[in-house]
C-alpha positions in Angstrom: -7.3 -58.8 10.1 -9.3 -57.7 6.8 -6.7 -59.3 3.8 -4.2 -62.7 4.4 -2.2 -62.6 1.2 0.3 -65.5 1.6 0.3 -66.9 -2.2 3.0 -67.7 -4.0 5.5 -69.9 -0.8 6.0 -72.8 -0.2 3.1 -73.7 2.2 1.9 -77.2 2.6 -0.4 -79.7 4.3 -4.1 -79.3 5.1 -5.8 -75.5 5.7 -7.2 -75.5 9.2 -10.4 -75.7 10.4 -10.5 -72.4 12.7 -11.6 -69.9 10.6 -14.7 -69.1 12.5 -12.3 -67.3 15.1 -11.8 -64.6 12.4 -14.4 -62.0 12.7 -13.6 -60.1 9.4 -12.2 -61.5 6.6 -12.3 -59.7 3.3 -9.3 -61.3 0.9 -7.8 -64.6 1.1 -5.2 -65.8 -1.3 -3.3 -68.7 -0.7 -3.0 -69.8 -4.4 0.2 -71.2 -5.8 1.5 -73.2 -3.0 1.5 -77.2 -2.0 -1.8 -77.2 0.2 -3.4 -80.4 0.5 -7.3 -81.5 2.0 -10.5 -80.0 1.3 -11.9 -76.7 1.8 -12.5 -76.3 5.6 -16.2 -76.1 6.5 -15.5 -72.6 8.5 -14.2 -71.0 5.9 -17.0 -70.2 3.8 -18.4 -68.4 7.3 -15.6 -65.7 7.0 -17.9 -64.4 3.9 -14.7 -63.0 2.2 -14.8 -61.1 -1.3 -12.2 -62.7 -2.7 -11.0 -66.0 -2.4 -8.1 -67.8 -3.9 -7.2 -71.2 -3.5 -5.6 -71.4 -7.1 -2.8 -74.1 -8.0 -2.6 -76.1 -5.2 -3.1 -79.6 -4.5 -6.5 -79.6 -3.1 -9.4 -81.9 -3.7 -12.9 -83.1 -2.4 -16.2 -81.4 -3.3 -16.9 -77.8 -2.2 -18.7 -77.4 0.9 -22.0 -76.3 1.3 -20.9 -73.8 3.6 -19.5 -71.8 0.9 -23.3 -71.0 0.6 -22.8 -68.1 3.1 -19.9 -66.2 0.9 -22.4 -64.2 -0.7 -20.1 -61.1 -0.8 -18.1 -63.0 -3.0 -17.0 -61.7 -6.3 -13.7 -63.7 -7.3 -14.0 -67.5 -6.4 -10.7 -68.5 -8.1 -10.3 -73.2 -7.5 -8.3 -73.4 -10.8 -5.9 -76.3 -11.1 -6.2 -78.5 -7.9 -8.2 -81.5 -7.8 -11.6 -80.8 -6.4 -14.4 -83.3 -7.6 -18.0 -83.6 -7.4 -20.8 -81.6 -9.9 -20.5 -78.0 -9.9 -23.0 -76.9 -7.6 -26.3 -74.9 -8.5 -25.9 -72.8 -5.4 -22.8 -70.4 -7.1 -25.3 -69.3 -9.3 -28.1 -69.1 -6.7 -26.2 -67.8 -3.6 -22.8 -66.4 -5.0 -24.6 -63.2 -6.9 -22.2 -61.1 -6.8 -19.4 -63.3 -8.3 -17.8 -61.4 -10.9 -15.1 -64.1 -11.6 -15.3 -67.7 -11.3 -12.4 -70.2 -12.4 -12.7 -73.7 -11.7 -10.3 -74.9 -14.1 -8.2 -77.8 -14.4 -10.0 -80.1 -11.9 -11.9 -83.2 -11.3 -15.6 -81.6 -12.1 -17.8 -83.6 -13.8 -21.8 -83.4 -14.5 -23.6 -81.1 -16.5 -23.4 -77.3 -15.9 -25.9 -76.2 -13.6 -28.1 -73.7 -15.2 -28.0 -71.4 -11.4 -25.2 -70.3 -13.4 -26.7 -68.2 -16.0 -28.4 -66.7 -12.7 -24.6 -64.6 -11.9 -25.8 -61.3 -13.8 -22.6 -59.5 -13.1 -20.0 -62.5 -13.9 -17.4 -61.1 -16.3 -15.2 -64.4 -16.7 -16.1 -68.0 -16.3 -13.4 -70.8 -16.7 -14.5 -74.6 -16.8 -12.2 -75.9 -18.7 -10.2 -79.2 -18.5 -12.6 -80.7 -16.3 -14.6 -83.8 -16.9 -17.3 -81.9 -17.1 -20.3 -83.7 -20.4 -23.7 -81.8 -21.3 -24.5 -79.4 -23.9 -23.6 -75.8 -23.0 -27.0 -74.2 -21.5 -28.6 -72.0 -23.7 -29.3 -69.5 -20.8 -25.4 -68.2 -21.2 -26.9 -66.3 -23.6 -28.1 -64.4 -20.5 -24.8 -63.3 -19.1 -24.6 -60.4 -21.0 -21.8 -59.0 -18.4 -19.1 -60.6 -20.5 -19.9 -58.7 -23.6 -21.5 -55.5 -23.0 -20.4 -52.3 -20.6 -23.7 -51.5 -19.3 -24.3 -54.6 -17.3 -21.9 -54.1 -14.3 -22.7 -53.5 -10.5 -21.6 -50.0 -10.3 -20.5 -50.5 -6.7 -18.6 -53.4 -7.1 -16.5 -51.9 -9.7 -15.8 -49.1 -8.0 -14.8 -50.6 -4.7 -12.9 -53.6 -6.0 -11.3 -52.6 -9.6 -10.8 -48.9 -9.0 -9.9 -48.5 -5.5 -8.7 -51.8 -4.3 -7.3 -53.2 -7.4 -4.5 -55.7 -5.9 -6.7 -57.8 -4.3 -8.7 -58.7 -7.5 -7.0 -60.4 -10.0 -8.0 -62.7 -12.6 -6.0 -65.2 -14.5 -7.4 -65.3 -18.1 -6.5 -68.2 -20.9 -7.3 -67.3 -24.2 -5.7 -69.2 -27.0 -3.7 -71.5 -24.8 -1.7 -68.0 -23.3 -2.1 -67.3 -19.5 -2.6 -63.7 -18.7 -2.9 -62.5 -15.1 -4.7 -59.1 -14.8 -5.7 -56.7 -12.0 -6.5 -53.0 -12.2 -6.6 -53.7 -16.2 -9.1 -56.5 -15.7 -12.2 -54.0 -16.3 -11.0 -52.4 -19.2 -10.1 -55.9 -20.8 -13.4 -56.9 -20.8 -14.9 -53.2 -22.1 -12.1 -53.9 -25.6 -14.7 -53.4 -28.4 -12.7 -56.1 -30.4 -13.7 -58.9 -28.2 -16.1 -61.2 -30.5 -17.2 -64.3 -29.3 -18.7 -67.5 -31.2 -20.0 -70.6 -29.7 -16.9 -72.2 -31.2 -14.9 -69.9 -29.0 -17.3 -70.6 -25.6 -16.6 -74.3 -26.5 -12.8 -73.7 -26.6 -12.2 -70.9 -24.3 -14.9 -71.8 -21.4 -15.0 -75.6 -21.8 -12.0 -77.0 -23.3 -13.8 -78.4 -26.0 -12.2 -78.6 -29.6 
């Protein structure tokens, strides 16, 4: 089994350990249930592309395991309760992340500055965590978010163009929650997009 789409039910209790018995496993979305636990260790073995664990009730620190996702390109933890410092490794083994939401959870520490590593990263979401620290100066480098040039040509072709359904993001600008899939690239290529710092601070961070 390549894709396990069971998001949006009525699911609870912990997600088992066994996931080291799969020996391909390319999307996994479980978001918007009542799962409880941490991530299982095996999981991050599975190396998926996509993985969505979003709106649940999940907690604990991410394992380390998750090192070996590096075909990841959608790590989507948003609103659970997962804890701990955001790790440096996203930034230094997740390259190919082109979405990464840890919103609404129990981060705190500074932002690692791995993270300004993720050259292809078109939407980051820290927001409403307890997460202190200036914002690096190095996310000047992640020019992904604001030019068209600076995209993994493969990855957009494969994922956007001819697998769109399994890559969605959920976007919050201005307090409005937007989910978007197959529109997703062209959203980010809008020449009216303008970012300040104010709106990093607001947007990114949750910061006023």
């Amino acid at each position: 089994m390549i894709t396990l789409y069971i998001d949006t039910n009525l699911l609870n209790g912990e997600i088992p350990d066994c996931w080291n018995h799969w020996d391909v496993l390319a999307y996994l979305n479980l978001g918007n249930n009542n799962l409880t636990g941490k991530i299982p260790l095996t999981l991050g073995q599975t190396n998926p592309s996509t993985l969505n664990l979003r709106n649940n009730r999940m907690f604990g620190e991410l394992p380390s395991t998750m090192q070996n996702s590096t075909n990841l390109i959608m790590l989507d933890l948003s609103e659970n309760h997962f804890n701990g410092s955001v790790p440096a490794w996203i930034g230094d083994k997740l390259s190919n992340l082109v979405v990464l939401s840890l919103r609404s959870n129990n981060f705190d520490g500074h932002i690692p500055h791995k993270i300004c590593d993720l050259q292809f990263l078109q939407n980051l979401d820290l927001a409403h965590n307890n997460i202190s620290g200036v914002i690096p100066k190095c996310f000047n480098n992640l020019s992904a978010m604001a030019t068209t040039n600076k995209t993994n040509n493969e990855l957009s072709t494969l994922y956007f163009i001819n697998y769109p359904f399994y890559l969605s993001a959920l976007l919050v600008l201005k307090g409005r929650e937007d989910e978007y899939g197959h529109t997703f690239k062209f959203l980010r290529e809008s020449p009216n997009r303008k970012y300040t710092r104010q709106h990093w601070q607001h947007e990114v961070f949750g910061i006023s």
